[in-house]
C-alpha positions in Angstrom: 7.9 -17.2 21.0 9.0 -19.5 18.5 9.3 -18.2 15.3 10.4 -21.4 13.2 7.7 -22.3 10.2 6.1 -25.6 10.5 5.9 -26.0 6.8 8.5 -28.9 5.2 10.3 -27.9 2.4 8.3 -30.2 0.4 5.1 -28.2 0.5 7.2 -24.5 0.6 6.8 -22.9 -2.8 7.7 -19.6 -1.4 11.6 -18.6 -1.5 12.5 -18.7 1.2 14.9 -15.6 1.3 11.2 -14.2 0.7 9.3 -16.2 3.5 12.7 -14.7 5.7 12.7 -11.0 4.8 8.5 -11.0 5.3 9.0 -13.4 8.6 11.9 -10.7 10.1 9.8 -7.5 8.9 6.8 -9.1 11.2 8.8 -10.0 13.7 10.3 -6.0 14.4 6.8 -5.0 14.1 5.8 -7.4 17.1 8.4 -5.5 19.1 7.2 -2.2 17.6 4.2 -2.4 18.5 4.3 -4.4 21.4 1.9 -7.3 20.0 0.5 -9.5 22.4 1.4 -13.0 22.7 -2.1 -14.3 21.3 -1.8 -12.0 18.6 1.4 -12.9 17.5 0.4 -16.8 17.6 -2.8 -15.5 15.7 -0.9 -13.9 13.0 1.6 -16.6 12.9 -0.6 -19.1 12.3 -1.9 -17.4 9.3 1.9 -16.0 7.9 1.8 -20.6 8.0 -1.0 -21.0 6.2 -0.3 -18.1 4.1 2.9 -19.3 2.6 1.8 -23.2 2.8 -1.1 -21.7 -0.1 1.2 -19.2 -2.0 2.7 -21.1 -4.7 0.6 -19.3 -7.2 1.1 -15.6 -6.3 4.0 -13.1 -6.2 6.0 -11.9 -3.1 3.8 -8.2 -3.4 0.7 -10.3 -3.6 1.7 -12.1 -0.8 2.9 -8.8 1.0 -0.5 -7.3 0.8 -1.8 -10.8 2.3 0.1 -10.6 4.9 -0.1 -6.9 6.0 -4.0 -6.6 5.7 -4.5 -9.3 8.4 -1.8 -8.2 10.2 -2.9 -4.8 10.5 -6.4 -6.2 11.5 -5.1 -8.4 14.1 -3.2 -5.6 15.7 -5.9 -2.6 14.5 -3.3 -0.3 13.2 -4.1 0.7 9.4 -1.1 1.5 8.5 1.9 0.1 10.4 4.4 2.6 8.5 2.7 5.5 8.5 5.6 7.3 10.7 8.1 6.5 8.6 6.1 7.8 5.5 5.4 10.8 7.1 9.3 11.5 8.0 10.4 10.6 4.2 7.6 12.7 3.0 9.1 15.9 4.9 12.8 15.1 3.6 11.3 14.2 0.1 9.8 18.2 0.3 13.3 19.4 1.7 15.0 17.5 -1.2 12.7 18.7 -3.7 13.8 22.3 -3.3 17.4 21.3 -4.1 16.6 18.9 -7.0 14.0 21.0 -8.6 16.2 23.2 -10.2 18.5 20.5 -11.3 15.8 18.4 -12.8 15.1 21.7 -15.2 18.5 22.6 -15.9 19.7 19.0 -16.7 20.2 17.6 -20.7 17.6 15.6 -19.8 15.0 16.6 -17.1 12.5 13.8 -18.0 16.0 11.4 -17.6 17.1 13.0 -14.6 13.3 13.0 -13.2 12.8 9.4 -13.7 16.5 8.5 -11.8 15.0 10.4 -9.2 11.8 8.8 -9.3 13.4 5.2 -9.3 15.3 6.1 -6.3 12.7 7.5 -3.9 10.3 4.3 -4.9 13.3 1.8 -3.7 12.2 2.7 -0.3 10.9 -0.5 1.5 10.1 0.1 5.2 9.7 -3.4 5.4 13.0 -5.3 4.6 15.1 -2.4 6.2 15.8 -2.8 10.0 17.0 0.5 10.6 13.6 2.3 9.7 11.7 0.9 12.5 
């Protein structure tokens, strides 16, 4: 299946390092799901018309977009669900160890937030390994 965009790069107001990363991300989940051929053109025709009408929203808005119809075409509601569920368990094994470091640090809310910051750059997405 072809996976070139048919919009010019007069109408694009998308980056495209964006359009690329959300463009790849669809294209493992294809394979990980083993999306039919019609859905695939179905969803690609909207991830067209998607970016073609973006130019007025941000790459999470656009994210959202995309992954709602995505997961309707396909009728999965949550296409990282897995994943989530295997961070959650290490996230509960790591807690144990970074409890106790959180209190005992100069600056628990500090060493909290560091934490915090760390587990949220997580994107299941734009990393190929995770799926």
């Amino acid at each position: 299946m072809n996976t070139e965009t048919a919009i010019t790069k007069e109408q694009k107001m998308v980056d495209e390092k964006c359009e690329a990363c959300f463009l790849k991300t669809y294209m493992r989940l294809f394979q990980k799901f083993n999306v039919s051929e019609k859905q695939q053109h179905d969803f690609l025709d909207f991830f067209n018309q998607t970016m073609q009408n973006a130019s007025e929203l941000s790459s999470p808005e656009i994210q959202r977009i995309l992954s709602k119809t995505f997961c309707s075409i396909i009728h999965v509601a949550d296409p990282f669900f897995e994943e989530k569920k295997s961070s959650n368990c290490i996230a509960l094994e790591l807690y144990k160890t970074w409890k106790p470091r959180v209190i005992e640090a100069s600056s628990p809310f500090d060493m909290a937030l560091r934490l915090s910051i760390a587990g949220n750059v997580m994107d299941y997405g734009a990393s190929s390994n995770l799926i």
